[in-house]
C-alpha positions in Angstrom: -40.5 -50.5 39.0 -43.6 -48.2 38.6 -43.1 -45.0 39.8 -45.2 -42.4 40.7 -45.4 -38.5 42.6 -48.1 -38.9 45.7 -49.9 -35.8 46.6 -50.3 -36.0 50.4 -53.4 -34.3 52.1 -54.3 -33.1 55.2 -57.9 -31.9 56.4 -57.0 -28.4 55.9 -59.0 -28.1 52.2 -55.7 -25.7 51.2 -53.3 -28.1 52.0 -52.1 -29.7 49.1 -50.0 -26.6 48.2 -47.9 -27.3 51.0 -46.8 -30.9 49.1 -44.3 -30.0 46.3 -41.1 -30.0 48.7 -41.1 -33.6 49.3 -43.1 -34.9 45.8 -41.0 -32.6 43.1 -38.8 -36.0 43.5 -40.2 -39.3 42.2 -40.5 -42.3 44.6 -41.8 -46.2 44.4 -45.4 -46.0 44.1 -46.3 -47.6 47.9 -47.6 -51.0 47.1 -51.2 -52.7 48.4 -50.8 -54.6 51.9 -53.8 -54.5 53.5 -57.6 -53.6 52.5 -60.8 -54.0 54.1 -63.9 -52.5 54.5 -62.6 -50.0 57.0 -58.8 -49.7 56.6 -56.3 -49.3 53.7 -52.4 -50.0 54.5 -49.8 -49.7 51.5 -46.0 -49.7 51.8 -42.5 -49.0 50.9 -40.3 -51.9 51.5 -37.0 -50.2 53.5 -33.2 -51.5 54.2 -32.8 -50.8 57.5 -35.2 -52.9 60.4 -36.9 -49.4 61.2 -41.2 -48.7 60.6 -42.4 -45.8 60.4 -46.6 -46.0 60.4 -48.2 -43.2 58.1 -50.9 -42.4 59.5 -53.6 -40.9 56.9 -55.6 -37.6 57.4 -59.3 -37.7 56.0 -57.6 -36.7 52.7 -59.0 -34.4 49.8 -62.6 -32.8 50.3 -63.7 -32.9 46.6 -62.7 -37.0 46.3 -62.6 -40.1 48.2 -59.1 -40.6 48.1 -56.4 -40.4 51.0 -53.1 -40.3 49.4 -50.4 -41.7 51.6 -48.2 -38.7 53.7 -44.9 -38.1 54.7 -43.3 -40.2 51.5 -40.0 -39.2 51.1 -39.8 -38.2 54.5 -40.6 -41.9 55.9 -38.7 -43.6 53.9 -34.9 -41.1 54.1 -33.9 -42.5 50.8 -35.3 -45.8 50.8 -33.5 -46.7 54.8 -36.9 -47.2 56.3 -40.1 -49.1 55.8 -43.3 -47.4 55.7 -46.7 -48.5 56.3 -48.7 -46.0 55.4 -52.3 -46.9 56.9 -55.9 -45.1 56.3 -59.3 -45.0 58.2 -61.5 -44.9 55.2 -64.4 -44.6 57.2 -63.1 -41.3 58.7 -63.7 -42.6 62.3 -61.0 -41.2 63.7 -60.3 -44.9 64.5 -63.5 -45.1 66.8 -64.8 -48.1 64.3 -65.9 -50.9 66.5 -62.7 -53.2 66.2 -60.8 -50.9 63.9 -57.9 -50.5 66.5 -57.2 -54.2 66.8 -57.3 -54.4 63.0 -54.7 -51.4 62.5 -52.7 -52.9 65.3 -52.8 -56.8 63.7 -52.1 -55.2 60.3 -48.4 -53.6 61.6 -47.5 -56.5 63.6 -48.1 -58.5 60.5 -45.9 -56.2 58.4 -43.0 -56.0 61.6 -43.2 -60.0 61.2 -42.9 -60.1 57.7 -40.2 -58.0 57.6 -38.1 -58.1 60.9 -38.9 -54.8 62.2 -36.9 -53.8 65.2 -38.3 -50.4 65.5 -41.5 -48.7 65.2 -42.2 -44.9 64.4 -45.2 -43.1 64.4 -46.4 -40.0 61.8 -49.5 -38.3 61.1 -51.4 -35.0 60.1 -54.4 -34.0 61.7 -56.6 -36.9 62.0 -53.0 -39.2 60.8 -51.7 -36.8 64.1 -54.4 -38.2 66.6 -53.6 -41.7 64.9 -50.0 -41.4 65.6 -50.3 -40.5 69.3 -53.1 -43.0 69.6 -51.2 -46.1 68.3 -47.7 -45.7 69.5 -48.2 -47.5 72.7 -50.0 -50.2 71.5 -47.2 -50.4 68.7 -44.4 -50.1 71.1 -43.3 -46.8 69.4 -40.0 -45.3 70.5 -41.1 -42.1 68.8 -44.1 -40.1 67.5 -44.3 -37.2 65.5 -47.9 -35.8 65.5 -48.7 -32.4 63.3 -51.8 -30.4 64.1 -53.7 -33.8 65.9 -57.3 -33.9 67.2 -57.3 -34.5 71.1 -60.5 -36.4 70.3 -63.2 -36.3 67.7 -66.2 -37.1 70.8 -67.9 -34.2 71.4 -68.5 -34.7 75.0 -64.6 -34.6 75.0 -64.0 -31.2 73.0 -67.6 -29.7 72.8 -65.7 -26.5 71.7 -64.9 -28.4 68.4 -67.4 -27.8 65.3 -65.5 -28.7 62.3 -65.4 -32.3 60.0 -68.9 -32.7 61.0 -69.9 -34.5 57.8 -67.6 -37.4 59.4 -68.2 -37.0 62.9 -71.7 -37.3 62.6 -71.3 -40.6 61.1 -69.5 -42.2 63.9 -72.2 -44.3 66.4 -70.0 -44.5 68.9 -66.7 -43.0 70.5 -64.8 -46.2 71.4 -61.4 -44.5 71.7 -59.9 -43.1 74.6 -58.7 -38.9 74.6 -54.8 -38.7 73.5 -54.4 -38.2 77.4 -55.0 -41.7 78.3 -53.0 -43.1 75.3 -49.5 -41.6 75.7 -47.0 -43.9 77.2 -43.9 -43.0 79.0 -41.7 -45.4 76.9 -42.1 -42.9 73.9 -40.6 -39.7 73.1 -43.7 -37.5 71.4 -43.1 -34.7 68.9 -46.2 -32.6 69.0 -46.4 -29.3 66.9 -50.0 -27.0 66.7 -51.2 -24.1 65.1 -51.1 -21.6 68.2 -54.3 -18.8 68.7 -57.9 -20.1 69.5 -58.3 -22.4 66.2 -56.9 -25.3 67.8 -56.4 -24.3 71.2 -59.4 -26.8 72.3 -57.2 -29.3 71.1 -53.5 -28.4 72.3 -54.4 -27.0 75.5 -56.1 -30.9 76.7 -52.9 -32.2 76.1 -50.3 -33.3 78.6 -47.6 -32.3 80.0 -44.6 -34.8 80.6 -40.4 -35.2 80.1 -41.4 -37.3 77.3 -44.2 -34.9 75.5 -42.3 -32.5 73.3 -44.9 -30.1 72.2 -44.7 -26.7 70.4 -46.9 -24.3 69.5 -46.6 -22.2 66.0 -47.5 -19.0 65.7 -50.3 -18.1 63.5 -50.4 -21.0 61.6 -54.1 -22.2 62.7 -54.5 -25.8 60.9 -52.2 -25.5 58.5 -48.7 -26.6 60.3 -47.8 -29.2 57.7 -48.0 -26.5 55.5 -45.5 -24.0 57.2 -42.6 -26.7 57.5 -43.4 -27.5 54.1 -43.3 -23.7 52.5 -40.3 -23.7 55.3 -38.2 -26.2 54.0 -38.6 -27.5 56.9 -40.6 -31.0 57.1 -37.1 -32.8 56.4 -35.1 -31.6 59.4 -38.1 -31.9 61.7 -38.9 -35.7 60.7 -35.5 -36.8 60.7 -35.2 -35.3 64.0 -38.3 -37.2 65.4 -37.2 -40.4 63.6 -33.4 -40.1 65.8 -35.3 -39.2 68.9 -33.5 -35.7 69.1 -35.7 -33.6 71.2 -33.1 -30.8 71.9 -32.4 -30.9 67.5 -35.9 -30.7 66.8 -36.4 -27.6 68.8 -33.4 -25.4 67.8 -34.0 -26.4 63.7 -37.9 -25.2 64.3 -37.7 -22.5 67.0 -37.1 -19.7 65.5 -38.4 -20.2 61.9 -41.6 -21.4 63.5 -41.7 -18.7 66.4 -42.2 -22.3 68.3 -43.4 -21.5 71.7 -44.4 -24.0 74.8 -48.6 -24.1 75.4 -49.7 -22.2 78.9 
């Protein structure tokens, strides 16, 4: 089988640094399931009948590509499928139709395989993806780094960065994370703290089911500090068991994790 190491990427343009915990092992190049015009889905076949949907940031400044995230992670050792699916148009899924298509292309993939549960992951824009889909994928759990409340600027007028995308998308067809969340799934939410992102965190909701943590001076760059951490492993297991109480102790105090005010 055809291996290969797959450098994830976030929208932070330092990220990739943060990469080498998961990628210093090899794993099964994720193989073509889906490609369109608009959307890219590849995958790692698992043995257990759990998903987790990857969720792709806008990926590497300098190149077109989006490498697929949370590899080793999704899989834990080749026990779970992984669909890991992109926006290539950088939409922030706000494509005329491109939510129907993402949400045909899983329940294709479920079908095919006999998926009896569905997790959701993503990094910044992957992060808004992951809280975005998981009701409409039935998601029992979502873990969301550093995620967009919405790329509309009449939502977050506060917001100024990705503009070479954002000013490429006609129209805002997608609804702020708000309106998305479902009580049937437990959320996993983690954001830089300080005024970087707080236009972001601080529109988000409060609920039993809405887990989210703050962490201190880490601006954009969250994936990286549970990376340089050590700690990306023991926070997505956590969010794949659905261990609320787990996820906060392991984080809490190397994170300085604190609730938004």
């Amino acid at each position: 089988m055809l291996f290969a190491e797959v450098v994830l990427c976030e929208c932070c343009p330092k990220a990739n640094a943060l990469r080498k915990e998961d990628h210093r092992m090899q794993h099964p190049a994720p193989q073509p399931f889906h490609t369109s015009d608009r959307v890219k889905a590849t995958f790692l076949t698992g043995e257990d009948p759990r998903l987790v949907v990857s969720f792709t940031g806008i990926g590497k400044p300098e190149t077109r590509a989006q490498d697929e995230e949370f590899v080793g992670y999704g899989t834990q050792g080749g026990r779970n499928h992984v669909l890991f699916v992109a926006d290539t148009l950088r939409s922030w899924y706000n494509d005329p139709g491109i939510f129907d298509e993402i949400v045909a292309v899983v329940e294709r993939y479920r079908a095919a395989h006999g998926i009896a549960e569905t997790v959701t992951f993503g990094n910044s824009m992957g992060g808004h993806g992951a809280v975005l889909f998981a009701k409409a994928l039935g998601a029992t759990c979502c873990f969301s780094i550093s995620a967009q409340y919405s790329a509309d600027p009449a939502v977050v007028p506060e917001e100024t960065r990705w503009q070479e995308y954002r000013d490429k998308i006609a129209s805002f067809t997608t609804p702020p994370l708000a309106d998305a969340i479902t009580p049937e799934c437990l959320y996993f939410i983690l954001h830089g703290g300080g005024d970087l992102e707080r236009p972001h965190w601080s529109r988000f909701p409060k609920g039993p089911n809405i887990h989210h943590y703050l962490v201190a001076k880490a601006g954009h760059a969250v994936g990286r500090r549970l990376k340089s951490g050590k700690l990306m492993g023991v926070a997505t297991r956590y969010a794949i068991a659905g261990r609320p109480r787990a996820f906060r102790e392991a984080l809490q105090e190397p994170l300085d994790l604190h609730r938004p005010v």
